[in-house]
VOGU-3710 file (C-alpha; in Angstrom, 3 decimals, decimal comma):
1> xxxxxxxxxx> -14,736/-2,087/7,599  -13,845/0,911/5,728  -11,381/3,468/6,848  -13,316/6,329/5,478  -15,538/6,301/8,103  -12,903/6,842/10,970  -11,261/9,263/8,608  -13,736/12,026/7,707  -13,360/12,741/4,558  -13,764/16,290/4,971
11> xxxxxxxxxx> -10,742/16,923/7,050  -8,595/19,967/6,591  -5,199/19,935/6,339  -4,479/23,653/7,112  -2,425/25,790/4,740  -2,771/29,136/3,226  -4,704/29,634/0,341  -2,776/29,308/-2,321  -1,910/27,675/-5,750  -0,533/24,822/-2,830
21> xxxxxxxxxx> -4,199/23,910/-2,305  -3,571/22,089/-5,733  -1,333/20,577/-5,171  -1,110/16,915/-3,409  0,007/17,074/0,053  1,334/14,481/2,337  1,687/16,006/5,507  3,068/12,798/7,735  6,357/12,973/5,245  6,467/16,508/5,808
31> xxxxxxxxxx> 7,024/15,812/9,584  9,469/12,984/9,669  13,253/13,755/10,887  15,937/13,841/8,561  18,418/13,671/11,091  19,332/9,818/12,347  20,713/11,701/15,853  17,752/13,477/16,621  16,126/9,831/18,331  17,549/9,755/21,855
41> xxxxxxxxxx> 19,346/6,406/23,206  16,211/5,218/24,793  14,479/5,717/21,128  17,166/3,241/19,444  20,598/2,744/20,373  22,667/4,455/18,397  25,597/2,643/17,539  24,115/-0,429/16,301  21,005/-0,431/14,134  18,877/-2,563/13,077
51> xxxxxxxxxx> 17,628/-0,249/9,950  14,414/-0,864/7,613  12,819/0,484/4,842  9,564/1,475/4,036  9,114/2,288/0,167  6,000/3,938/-0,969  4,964/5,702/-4,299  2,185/7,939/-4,810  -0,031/6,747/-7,603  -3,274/8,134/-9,092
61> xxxxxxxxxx> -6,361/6,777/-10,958  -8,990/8,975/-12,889  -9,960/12,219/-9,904  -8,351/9,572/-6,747  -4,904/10,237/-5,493  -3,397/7,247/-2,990  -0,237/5,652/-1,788  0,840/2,494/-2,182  3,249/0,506/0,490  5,903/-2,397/-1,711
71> xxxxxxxxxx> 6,016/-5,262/0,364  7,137/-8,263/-1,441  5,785/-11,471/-0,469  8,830/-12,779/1,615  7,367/-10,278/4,116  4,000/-12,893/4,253  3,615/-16,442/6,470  1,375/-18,477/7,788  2,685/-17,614/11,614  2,917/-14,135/11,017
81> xxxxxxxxxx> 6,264/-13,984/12,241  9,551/-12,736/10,759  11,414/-15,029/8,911  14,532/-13,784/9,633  16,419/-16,075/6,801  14,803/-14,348/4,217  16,133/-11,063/2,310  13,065/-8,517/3,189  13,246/-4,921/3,264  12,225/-4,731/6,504
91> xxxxxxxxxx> 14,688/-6,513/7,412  18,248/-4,595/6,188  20,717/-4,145/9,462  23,210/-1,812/10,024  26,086/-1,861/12,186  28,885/-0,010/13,282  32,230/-0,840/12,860  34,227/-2,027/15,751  36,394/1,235/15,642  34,064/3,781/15,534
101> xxxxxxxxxx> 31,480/1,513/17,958  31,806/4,819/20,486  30,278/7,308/18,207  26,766/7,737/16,739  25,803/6,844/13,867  25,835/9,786/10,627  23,799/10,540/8,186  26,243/10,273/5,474  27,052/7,009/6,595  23,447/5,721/6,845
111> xxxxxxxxxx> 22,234/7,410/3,748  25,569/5,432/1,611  24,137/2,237/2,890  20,635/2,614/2,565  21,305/3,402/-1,165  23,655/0,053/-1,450  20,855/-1,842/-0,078  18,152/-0,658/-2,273  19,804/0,478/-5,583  18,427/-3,125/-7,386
121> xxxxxxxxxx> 14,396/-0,948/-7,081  14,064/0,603/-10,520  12,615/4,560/-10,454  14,263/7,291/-8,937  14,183/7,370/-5,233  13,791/9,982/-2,429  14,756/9,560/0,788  12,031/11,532/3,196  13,591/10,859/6,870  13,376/8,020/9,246
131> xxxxxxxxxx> 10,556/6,941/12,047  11,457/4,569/15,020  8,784/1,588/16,101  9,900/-0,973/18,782  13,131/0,558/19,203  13,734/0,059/15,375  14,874/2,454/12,531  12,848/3,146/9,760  13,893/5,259/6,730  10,959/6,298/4,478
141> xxxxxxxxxx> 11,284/6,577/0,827  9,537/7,530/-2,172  9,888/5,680/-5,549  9,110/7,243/-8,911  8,942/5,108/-11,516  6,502/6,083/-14,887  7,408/2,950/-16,950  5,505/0,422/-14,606  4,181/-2,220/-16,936  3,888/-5,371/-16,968
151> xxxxxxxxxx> 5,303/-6,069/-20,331  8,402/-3,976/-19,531  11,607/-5,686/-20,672  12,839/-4,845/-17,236  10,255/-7,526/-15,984  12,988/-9,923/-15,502  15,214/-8,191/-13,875  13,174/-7,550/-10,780  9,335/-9,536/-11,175  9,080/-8,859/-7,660
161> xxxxxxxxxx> 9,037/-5,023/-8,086  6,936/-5,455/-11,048  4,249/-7,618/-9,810  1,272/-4,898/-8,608  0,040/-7,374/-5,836  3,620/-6,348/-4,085  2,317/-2,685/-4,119  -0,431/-2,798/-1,110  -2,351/-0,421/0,498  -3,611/0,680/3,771
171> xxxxxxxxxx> -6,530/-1,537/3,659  -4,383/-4,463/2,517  -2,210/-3,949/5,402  -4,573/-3,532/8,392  -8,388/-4,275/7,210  -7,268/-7,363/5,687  -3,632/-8,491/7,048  -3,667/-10,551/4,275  -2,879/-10,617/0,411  -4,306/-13,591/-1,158
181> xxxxxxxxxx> -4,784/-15,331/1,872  -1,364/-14,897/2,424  -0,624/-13,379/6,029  1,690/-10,075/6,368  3,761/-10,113/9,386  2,191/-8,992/12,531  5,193/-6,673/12,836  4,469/-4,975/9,797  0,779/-4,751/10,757  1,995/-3,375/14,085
191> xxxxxxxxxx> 4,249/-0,368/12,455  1,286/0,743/10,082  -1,402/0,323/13,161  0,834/3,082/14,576  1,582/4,466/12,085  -1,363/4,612/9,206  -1,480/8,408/8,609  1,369/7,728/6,207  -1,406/7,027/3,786  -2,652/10,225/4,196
201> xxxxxxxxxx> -2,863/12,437/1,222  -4,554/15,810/0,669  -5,916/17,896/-2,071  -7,156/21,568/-1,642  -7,379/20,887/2,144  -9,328/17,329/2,237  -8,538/14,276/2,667  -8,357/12,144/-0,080  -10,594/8,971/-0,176  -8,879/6,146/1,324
211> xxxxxxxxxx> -9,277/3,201/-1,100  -10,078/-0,106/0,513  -9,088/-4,066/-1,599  -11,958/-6,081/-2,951  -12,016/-10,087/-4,374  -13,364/-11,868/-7,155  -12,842/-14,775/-9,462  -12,963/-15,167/-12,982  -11,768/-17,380/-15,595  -7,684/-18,024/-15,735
221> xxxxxxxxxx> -8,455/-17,265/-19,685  -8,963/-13,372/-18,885  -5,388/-13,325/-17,152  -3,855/-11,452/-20,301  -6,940/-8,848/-20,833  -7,024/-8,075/-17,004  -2,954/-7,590/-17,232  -3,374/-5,372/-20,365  -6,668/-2,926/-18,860  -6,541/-3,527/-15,200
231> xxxxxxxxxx> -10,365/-4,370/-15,739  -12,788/-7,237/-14,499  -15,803/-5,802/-16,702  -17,172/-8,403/-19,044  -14,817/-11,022/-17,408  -17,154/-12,708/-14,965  -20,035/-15,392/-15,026  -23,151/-13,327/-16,673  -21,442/-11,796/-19,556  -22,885/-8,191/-18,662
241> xxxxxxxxxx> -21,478/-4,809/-17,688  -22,379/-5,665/-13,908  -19,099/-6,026/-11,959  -19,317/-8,665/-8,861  -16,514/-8,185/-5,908  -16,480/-9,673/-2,519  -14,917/-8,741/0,873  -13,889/-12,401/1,518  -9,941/-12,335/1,463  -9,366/-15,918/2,468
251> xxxxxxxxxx> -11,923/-17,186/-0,429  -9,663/-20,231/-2,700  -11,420/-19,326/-5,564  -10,693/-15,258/-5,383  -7,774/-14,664/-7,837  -8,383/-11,154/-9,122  -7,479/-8,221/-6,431  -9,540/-4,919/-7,298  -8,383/-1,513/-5,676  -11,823/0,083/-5,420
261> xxxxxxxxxx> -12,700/4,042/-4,630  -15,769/3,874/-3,229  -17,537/5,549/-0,393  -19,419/2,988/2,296  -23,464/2,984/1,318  -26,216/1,164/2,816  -26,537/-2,696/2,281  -29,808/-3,304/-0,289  -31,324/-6,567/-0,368  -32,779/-6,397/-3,771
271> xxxxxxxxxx> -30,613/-5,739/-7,297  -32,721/-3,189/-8,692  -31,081/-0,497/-6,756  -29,056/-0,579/-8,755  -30,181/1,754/-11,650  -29,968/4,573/-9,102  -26,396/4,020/-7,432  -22,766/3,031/-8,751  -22,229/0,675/-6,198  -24,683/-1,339/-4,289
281> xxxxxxxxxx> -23,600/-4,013/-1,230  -25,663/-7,200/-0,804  -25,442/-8,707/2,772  -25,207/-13,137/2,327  -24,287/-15,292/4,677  -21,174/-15,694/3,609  -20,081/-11,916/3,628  -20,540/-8,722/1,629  -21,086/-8,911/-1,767  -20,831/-4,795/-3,738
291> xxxxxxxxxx> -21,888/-4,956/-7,121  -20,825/-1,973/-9,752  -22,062/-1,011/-12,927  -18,786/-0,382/-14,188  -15,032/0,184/-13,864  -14,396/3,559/-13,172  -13,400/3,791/-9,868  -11,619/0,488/-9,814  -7,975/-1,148/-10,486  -8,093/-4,796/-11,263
301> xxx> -4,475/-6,853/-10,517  -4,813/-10,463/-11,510  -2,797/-13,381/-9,279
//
């Protein structure tokens, strides 16, 4: 399945031309309320809320521009149900006090708390307004945060934050509903169903390419290299600059996620078409196979 084919890539997002055509756009943030009291009482009461937070960034590799949803694994299970013990970011609630029970909610109010409940996420964040889904609140925000790396001396003050296979994207989300065979709550799955053109960005009018999640497995002894260049190439079985990544999600022996930007392509049967395409897909019985002659449109995240 890949998004890009339900998406046309060559969508426009209309605005005047402009120096703005160069610049990223993300036209479902544009739209969102800022205002907490603009949702009606049969959107979501509005004295007591039960308030979440989606946190996205923005992040870009070589020419591809994407966003990327942080979901920490306490928000996976085998059931795919909430576990409601567990501290999750979906899962923050807000309640009047007693006192004031009578009288909505403000956005002073909300905006203090939703700070307090997120101030331990390094970068700088942006609050971009708030969606409801099932009767729940949702406040969207951005996170900006340059000094991402895995050898930061921040590491241990938040691993969570700084592990990438907590960053997930669309495909993650709804092609897969799983991270390394771990299952993402079917609430989650639900609010991004709904709700997916919040990975929609565009550049001079088009859509940008959506990226979908491949598999593979290589050798635990590659764990620092693929840390240090986000890179599979020369890490697998034949030794050559041939990279081999697999659709299977629930595979045991898959311990390398790859975040690949490439367009869907007919399935070959035969490796020598190769020489005249970047990616190829090979059709087995036991999925897809897409084999790459090298790394550049691909992010590599060890497990």
């Amino acid at each position: 399945m890949n998004y890009n084919k339900y998406h046309e890539p060559n969508i426009s997002y209309q605005v005047s031309d402009s120096i703005l055509n160069d610049i990223i756009r993300h036209p479902f943030i544009d739209t969102l309320s800022m205002d907490i009291n603009s949702f009606t009482d049969s959107d979501c009461p509005n004295n007591i809320v039960k308030h979440n937070v989606i946190l996205y960034r923005i992040q870009h590799h070589n020419t591809h521009h994407y966003v990327e949803f942080y979901l920490p694994s306490n928000n996976f299970n085998e059931s795919g149900e909430s576990d409601e013990s567990s501290e999750s970011l979906f899962s923050i609630e807000y309640h009047t006090t007693t006192e004031s029970a009578e009288k909505p909610i403000s956005n002073t109010s909300l905006i203090k708390y939703l700070k307090e409940h997120i101030q331990y996420i390094p970068g700088v964040k942006r609050f971009k307004g708030h969606i409801i889904h099932n009767r729940v609140v949702y406040s969207i925000v951005q996170v900006r945060d340059k000094n991402i790396d895995d050898n930061s001396n921040s590491l241990n003050r938040n691993q969570s934050y700084y592990n990438y296979n907590n960053w997930l994207t669309l495909w993650d989300i709804l092609a897969y509903k799983h991270v390394f065979r771990e299952k993402i709550d079917s609430n989650i799955v639900d609010l991004f169903i709904k709700h997916h053109t919040i990975a929609h960005l565009f550049l001079n009018k088009h859509l940008c390419l959506l990226p979908m999640t491949l598999y593979c497995n290589v050798s635990n002894k590659y764990e620092t290299f693929i840390k240090k260049h986000k890179s599979v190439q020369y890490c697998q079985r034949e030794n050559t600059p041939i990279i081999y990544l697999n659709s299977r999600y629930l595979c045991e022996l898959n311990n390398v996620r790859n975040v690949c930007f490439i367009q869907d392509a007919d399935i070959y049967t035969t490796i020598e078409k190769l020489q005249n395409q970047s990616c190829i897909i090979l059709n087995n019985e036991n999925g897809l196979d897409y084999l790459l002659k090298n790394d550049d449109d691909i992010i590599s995240y060890i497990k």
